[in-house]
C-alpha beads as a LAMMPS data file, in Angstrom:
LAMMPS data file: protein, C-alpha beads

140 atoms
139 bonds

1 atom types
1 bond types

-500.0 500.0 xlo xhi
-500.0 500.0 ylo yhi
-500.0 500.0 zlo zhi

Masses

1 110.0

Atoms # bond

1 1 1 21.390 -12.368 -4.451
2 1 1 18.443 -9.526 -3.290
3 1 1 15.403 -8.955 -5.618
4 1 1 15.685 -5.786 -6.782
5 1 1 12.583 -3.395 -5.092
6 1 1 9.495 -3.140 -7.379
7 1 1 8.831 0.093 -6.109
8 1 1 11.666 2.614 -5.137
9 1 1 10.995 5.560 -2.466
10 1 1 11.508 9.069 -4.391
11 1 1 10.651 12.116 -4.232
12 1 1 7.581 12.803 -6.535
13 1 1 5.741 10.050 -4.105
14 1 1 6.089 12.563 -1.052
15 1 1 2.979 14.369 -0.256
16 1 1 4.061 16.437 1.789
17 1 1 2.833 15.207 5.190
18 1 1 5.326 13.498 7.075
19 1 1 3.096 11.119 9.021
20 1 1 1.808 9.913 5.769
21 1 1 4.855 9.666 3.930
22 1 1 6.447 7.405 6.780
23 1 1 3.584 5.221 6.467
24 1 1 3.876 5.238 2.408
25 1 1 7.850 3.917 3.081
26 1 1 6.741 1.542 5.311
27 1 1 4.046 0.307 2.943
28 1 1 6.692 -0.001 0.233
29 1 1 8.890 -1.943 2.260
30 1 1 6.613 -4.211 2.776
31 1 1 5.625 -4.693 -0.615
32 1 1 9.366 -4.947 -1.609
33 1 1 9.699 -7.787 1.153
34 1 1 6.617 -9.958 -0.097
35 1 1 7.937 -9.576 -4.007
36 1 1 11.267 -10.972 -2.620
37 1 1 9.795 -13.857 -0.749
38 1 1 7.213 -14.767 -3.633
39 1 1 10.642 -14.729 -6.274
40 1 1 12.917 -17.085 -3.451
41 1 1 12.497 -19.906 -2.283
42 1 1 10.802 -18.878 1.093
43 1 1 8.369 -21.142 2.478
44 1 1 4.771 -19.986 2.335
45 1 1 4.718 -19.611 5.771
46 1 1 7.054 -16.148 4.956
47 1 1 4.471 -14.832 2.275
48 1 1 1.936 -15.435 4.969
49 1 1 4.047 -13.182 7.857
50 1 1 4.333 -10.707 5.165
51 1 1 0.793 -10.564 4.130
52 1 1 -0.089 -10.651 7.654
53 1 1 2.126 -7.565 8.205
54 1 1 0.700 -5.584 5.181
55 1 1 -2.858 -6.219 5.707
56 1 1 -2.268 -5.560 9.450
57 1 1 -0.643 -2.146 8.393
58 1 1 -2.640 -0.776 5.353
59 1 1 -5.515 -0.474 8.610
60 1 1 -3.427 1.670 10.512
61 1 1 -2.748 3.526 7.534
62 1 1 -5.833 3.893 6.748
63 1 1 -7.188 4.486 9.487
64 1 1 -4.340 7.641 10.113
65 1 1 -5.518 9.236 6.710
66 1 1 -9.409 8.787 7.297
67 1 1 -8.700 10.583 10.969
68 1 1 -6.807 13.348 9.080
69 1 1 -9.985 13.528 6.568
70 1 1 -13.131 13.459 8.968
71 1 1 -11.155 16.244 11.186
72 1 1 -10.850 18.246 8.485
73 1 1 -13.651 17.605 6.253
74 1 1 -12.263 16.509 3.388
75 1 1 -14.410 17.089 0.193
76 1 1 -13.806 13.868 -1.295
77 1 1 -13.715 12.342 1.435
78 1 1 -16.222 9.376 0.041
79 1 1 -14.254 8.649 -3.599
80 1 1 -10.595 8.362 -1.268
81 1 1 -12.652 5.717 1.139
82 1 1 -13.757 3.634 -1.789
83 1 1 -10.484 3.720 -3.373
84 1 1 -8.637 2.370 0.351
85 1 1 -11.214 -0.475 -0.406
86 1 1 -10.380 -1.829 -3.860
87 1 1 -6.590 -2.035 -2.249
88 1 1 -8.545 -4.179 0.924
89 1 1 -10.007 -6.114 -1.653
90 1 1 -6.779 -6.830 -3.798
91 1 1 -5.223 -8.093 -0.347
92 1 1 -8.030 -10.498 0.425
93 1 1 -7.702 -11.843 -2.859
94 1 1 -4.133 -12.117 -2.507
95 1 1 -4.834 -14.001 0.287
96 1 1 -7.341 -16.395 -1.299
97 1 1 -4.895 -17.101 -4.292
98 1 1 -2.089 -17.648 -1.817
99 1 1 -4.372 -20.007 0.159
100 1 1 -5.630 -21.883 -3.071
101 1 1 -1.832 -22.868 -3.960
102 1 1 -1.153 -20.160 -7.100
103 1 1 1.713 -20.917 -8.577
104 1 1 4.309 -18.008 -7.549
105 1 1 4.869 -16.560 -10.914
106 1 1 1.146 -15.789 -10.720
107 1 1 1.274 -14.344 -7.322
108 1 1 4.138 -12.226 -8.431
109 1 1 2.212 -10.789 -11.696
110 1 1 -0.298 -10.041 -8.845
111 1 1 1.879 -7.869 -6.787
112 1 1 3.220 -6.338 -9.483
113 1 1 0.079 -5.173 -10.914
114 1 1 -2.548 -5.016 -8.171
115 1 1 -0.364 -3.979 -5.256
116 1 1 2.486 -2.045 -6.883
117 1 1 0.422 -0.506 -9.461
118 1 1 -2.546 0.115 -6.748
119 1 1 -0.335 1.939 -4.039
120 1 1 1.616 4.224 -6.382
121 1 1 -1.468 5.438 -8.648
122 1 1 -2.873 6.178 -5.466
123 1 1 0.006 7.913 -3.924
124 1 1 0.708 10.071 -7.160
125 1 1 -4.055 10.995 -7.759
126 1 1 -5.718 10.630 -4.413
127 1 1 -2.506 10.765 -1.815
128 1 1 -1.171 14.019 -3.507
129 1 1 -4.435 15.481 -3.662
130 1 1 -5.261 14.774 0.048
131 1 1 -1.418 16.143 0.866
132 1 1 -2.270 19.480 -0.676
133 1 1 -5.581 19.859 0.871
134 1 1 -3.824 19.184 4.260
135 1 1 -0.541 21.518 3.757
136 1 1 -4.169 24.288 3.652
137 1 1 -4.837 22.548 6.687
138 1 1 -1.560 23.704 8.514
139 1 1 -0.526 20.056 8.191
140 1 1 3.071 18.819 7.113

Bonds

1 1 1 2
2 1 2 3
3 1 3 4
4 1 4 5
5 1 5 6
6 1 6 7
7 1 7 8
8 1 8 9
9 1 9 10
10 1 10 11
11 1 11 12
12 1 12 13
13 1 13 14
14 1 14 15
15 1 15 16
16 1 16 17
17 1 17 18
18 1 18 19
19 1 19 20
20 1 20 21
21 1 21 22
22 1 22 23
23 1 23 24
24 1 24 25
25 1 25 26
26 1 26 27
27 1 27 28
28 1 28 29
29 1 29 30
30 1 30 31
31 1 31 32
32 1 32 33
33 1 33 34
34 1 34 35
35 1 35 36
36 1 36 37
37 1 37 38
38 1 38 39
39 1 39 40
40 1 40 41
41 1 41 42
42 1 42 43
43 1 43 44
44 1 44 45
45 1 45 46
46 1 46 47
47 1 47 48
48 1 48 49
49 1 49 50
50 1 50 51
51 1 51 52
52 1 52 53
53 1 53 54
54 1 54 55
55 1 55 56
56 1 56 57
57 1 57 58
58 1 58 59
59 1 59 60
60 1 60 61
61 1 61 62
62 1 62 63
63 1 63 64
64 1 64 65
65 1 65 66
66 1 66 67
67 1 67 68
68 1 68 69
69 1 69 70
70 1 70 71
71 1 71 72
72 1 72 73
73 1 73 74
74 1 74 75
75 1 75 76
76 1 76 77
77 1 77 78
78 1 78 79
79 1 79 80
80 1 80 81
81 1 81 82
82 1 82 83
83 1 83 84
84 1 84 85
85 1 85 86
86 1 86 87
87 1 87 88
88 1 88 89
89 1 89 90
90 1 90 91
91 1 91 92
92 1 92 93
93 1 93 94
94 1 94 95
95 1 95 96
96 1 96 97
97 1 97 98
98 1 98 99
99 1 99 100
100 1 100 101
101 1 101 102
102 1 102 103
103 1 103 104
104 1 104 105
105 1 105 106
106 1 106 107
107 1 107 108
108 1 108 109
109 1 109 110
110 1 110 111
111 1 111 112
112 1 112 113
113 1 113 114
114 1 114 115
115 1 115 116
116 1 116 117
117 1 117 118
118 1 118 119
119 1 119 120
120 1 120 121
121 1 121 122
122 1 122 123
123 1 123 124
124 1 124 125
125 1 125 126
126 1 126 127
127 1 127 128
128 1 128 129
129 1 129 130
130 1 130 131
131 1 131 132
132 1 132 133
133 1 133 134
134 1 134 135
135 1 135 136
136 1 136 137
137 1 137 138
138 1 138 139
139 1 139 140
């Protein structure tokens, strides 16, 4: 049987830049797929392609918003940077509890409320925020 998704794709997440939105999906996805492998019986070494995959793509993400930002000044610029780094951090130490052998029902409490909970309060303050300023921008 599937795991159920943690996080479903809707509507109010949009933010009405395309580009961004993709990457949200994709983020989701990924987060979906590591919530599934920490509930099965994967073998670590699946968690650790996942994780690989997610920390590999939250830079590109990133690094796609900050771009839109610094082109077009963003005024708070600074506060959305320090908030991409608390979910850096709450990877890392993802990966340290993965690495120190937590049990699985503790990793799973951990997605649930550091990555889930991170990526959609961001999404729905910051994300929205930054999708507004842009639609000024001409961007969609």
């Amino acid at each position: 049987m599937e795991t159920p998704p943690i996080i479903i794709w809707k509507s109010h997440l949009s933010v009405q830049v395309a580009s961004i939105d993709e990457d949200h999906k994709k983020l989701i996805k990924m987060i979906n797929r590591l919530f599934g492998a920490i509930l099965s019986v994967d073998p670590e070494q699946v968690l650790w392609d996942i994780l690989a995959e997610l920390t590999e793509y939250v830079v590109v993400h990133f690094k796609r918003e900050e771009e839109y930002m610094r082109r077009f000044d963003y005024p708070d610029l600074v506060v959305h940077l320090e908030d991409h780094q608390r979910l850096i951090a709450a990877t890392r130490q993802f990966k340290l509890n993965l690495e120190s052998g937590l049990d699985r029902t503790l990793l799973k409490a951990e997605v649930e409320n550091s990555l889930r909970d991170w990526l959609v309060n961001h999404i729905l303050g910051m994300d929205h925020l930054l999708g507004q300023f842009l639609n000024q921008q001409g961007i969609r």
